[in-house]
GUMAR-832963 format. One line per field, with one value per residue: residue number from 1; x, y, z of N, C-alpha, C, O in turn. Coordinates in pm, 1 decimal. Atoms other than C-alpha are relative to their C-alpha. Example, Ala and Ser with C-alpha at 12.3 -4.5 7.8 and 13.67 -1.06 7.14 Angstrom:
BEGIN
n	1 | 2
n_east	89.0 | -82.0
n_north	-119.0 | -119.0
n_up	0.0 | -6.0
ca_east	1230.0 | 1367.0
ca_north	-450.0 | -106.0
ca_up	780.0 | 714.0
c_east	90.0 | -77.0
c_north	120.0 | 109.0
c_up	0.0 | 73.0
o_east	193.6 | -26.1
o_north	118.1 | 219.8
o_up	66.5 | 89.9
% end
This chain:
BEGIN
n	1 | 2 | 3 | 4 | 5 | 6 | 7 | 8 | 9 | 10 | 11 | 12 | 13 | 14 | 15 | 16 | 17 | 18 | 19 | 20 | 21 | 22 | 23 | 24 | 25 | 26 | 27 | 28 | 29 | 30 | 31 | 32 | 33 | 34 | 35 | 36 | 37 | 38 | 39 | 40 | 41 | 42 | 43 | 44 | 45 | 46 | 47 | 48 | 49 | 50 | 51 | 52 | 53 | 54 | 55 | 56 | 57 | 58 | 59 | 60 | 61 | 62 | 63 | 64 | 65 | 66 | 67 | 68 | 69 | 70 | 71 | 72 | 73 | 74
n_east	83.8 | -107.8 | 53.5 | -61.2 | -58.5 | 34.7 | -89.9 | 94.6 | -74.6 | 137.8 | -42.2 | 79.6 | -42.9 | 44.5 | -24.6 | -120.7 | 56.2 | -1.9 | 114.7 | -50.9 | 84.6 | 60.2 | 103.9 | 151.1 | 31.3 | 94.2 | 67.2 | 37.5 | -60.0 | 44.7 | -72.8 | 54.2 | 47.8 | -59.4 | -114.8 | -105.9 | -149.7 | -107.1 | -42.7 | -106.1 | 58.2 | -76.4 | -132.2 | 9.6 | -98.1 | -57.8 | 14.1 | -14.0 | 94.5 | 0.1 | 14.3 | 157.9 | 48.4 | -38.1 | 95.9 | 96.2 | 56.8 | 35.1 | 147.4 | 96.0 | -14.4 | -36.7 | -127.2 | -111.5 | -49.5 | -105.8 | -1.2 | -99.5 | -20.3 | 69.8 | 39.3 | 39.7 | 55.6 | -6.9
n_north	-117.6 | -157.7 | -91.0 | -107.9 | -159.0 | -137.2 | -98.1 | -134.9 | -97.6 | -178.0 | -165.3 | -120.6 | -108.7 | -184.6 | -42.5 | -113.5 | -28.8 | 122.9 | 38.8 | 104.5 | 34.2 | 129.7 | -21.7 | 70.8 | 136.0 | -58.5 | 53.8 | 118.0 | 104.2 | 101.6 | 61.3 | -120.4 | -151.3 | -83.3 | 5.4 | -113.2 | 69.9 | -22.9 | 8.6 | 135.1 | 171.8 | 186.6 | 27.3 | 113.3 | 140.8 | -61.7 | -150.6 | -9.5 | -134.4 | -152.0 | 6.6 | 61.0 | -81.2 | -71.4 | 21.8 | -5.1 | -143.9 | -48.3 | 109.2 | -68.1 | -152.7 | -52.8 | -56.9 | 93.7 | -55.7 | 78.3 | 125.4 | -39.2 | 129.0 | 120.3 | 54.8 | 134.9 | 136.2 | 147.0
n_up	0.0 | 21.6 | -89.6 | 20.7 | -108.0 | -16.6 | -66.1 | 15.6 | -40.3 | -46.4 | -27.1 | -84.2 | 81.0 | -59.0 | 103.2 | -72.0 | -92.4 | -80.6 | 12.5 | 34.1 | 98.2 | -43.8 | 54.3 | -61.2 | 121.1 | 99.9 | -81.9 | 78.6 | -41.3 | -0.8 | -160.6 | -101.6 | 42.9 | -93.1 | -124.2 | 8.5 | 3.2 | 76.7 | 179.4 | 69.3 | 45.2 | 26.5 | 55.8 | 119.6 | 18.5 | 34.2 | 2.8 | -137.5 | -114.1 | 1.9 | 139.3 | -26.1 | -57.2 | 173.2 | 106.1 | -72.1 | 16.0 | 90.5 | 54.0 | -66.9 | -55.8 | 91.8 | -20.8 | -27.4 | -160.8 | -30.3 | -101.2 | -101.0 | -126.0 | 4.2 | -101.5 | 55.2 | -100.6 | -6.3
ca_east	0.0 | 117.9 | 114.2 | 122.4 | 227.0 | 86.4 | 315.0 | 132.2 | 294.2 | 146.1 | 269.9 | 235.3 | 277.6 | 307.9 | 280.3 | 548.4 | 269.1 | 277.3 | -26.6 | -65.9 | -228.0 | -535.3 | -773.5 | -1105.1 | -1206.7 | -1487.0 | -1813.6 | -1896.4 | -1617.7 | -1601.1 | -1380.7 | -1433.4 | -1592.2 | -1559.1 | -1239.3 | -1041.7 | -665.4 | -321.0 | -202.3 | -55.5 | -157.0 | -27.7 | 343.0 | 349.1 | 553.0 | 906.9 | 841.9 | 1049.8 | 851.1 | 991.3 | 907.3 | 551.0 | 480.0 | 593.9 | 386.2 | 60.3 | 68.1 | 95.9 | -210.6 | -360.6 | -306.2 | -143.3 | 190.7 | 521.7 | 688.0 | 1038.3 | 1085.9 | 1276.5 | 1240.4 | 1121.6 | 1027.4 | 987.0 | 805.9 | 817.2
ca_north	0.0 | 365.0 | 610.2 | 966.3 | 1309.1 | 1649.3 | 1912.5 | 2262.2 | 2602.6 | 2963.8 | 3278.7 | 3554.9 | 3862.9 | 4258.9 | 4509.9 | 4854.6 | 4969.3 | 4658.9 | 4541.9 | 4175.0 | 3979.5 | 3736.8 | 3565.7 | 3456.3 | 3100.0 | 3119.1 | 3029.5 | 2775.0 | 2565.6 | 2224.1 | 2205.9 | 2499.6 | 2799.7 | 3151.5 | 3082.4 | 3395.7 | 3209.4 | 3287.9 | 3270.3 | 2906.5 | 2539.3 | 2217.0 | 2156.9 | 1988.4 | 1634.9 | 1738.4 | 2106.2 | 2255.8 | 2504.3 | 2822.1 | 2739.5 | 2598.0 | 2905.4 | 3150.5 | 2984.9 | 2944.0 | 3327.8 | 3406.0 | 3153.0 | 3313.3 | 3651.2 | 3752.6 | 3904.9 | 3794.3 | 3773.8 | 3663.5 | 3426.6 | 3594.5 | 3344.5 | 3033.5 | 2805.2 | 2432.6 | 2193.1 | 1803.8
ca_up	0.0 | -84.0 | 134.2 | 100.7 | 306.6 | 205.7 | 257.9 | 341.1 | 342.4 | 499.1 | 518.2 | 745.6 | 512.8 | 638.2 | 430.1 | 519.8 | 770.1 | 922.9 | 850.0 | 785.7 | 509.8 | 604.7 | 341.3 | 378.9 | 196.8 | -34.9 | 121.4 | -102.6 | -16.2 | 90.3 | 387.7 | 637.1 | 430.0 | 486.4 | 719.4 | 778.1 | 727.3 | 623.9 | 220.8 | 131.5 | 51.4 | -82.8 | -182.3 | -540.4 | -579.7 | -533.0 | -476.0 | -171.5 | 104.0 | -7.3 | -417.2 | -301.4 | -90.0 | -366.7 | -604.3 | -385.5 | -283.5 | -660.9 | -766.5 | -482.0 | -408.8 | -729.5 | -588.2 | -559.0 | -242.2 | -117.7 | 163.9 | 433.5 | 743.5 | 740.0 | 1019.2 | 962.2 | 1183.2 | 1156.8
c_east	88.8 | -16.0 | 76.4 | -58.9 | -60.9 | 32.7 | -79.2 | 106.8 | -116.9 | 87.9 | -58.4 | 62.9 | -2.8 | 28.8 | 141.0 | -91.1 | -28.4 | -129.2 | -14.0 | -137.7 | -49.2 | -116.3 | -78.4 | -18.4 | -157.0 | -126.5 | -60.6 | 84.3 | -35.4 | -14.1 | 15.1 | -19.9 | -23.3 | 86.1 | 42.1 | 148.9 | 111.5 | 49.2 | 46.7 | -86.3 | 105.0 | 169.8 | -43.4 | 127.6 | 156.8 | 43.9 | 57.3 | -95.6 | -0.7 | -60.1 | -174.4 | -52.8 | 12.5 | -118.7 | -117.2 | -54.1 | -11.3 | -77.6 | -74.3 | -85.5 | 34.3 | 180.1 | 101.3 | 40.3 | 161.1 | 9.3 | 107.6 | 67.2 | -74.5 | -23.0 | -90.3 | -36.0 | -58.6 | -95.6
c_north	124.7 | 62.6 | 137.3 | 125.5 | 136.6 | 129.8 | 118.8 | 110.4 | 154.5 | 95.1 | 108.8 | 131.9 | 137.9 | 62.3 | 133.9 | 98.8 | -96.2 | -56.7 | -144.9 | -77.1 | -132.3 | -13.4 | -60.5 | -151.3 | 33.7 | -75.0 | -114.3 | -139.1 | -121.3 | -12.0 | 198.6 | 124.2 | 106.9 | 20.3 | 113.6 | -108.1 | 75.1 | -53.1 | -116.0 | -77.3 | -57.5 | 64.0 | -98.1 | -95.4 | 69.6 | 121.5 | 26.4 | 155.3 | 121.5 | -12.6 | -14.2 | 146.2 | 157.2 | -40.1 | 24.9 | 141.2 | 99.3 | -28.7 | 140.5 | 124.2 | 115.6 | 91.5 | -93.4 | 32.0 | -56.9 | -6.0 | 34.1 | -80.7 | -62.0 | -130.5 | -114.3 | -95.7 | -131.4 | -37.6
c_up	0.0 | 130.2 | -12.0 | 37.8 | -99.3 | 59.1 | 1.5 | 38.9 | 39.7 | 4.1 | 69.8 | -30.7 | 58.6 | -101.3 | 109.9 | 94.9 | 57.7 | 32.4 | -95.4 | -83.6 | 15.1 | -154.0 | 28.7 | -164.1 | -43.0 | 57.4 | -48.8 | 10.4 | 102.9 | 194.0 | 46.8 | -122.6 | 68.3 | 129.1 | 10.1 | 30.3 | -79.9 | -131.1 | 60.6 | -29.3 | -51.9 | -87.6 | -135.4 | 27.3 | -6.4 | 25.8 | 116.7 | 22.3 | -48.3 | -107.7 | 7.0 | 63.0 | -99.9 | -135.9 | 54.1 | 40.3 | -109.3 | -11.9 | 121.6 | 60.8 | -167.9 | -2.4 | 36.0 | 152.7 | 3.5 | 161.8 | 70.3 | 141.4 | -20.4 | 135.0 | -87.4 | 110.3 | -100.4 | 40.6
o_east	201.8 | -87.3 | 197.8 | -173.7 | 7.5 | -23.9 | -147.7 | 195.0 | -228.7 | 199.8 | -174.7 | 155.3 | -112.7 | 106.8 | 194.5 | -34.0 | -133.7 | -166.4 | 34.9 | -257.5 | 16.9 | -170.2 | -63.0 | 6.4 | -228.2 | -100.2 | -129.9 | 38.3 | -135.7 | -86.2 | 32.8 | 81.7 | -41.8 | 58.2 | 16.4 | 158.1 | 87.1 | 60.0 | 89.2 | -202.5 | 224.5 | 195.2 | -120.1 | 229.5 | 165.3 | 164.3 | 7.5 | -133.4 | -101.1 | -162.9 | -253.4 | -150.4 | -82.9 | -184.7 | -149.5 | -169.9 | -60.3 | -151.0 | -126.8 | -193.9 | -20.2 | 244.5 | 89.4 | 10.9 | 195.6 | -17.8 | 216.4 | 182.0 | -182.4 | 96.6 | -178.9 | 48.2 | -132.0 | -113.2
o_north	140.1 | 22.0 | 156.8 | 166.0 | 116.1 | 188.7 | 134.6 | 90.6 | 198.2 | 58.3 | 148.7 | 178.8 | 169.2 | 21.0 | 120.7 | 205.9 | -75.9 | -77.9 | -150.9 | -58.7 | -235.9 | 83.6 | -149.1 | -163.2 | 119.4 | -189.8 | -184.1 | -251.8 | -115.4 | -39.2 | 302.0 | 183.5 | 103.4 | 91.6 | 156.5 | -168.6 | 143.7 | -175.7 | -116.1 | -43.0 | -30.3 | 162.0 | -194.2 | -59.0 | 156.7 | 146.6 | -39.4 | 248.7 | 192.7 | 51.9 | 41.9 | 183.7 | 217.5 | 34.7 | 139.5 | 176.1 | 211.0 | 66.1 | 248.5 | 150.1 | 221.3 | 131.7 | -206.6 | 121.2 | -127.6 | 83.1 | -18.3 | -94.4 | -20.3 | -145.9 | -110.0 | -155.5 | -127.7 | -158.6
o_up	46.4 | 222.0 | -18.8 | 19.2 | -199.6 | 151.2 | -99.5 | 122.5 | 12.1 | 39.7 | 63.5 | 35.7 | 104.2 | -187.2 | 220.0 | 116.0 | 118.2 | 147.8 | -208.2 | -61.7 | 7.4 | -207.2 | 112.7 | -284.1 | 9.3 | 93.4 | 25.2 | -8.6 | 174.0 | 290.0 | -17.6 | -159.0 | 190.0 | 225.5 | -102.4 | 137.1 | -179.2 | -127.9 | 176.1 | -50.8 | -40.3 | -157.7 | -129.8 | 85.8 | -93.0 | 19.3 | 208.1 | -48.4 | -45.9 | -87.1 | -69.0 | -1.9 | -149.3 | -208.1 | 22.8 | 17.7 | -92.6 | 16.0 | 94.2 | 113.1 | -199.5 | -99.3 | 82.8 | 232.1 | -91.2 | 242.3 | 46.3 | 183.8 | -62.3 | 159.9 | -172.7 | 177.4 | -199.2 | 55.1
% end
């Protein structure tokens, strides 16, 4: 039998008034709608944290960002 891990990434974004960037899930969704949560989701096959989280707040947000600290829990 396979078995397989689901890597998730988030970000906790400020802008230069230090004001920090939350989004809301769409209320139609499956799994918790209208959440208020922090930008990320799934790692693709392969994909490391910073590249996955980078991609995910483009898809999602539309801006780029770069990946200053990172914090990894096991």
């Amino acid at each position: 039998m396979n078995q397989y891990q689901q890597v998730s990434t988030g970000a906790l974004l400020f802008n230069n008034k230090k004001g920090a960037l939350f989004v809301k899930r769409a209320d139609t969704e499956n799994f918790k709608p209208g959440l208020w949560e922090l930008p990320g989701g799934g790692s693709d096959f392969g994909e490391i944290p910073e590249q996955a989280l980078k991609r995910e707040i483009k898809e999602e947000c539309g801006i780029d960002i770069k990946v200053l600290n990172s914090l990894t829990i096991l």
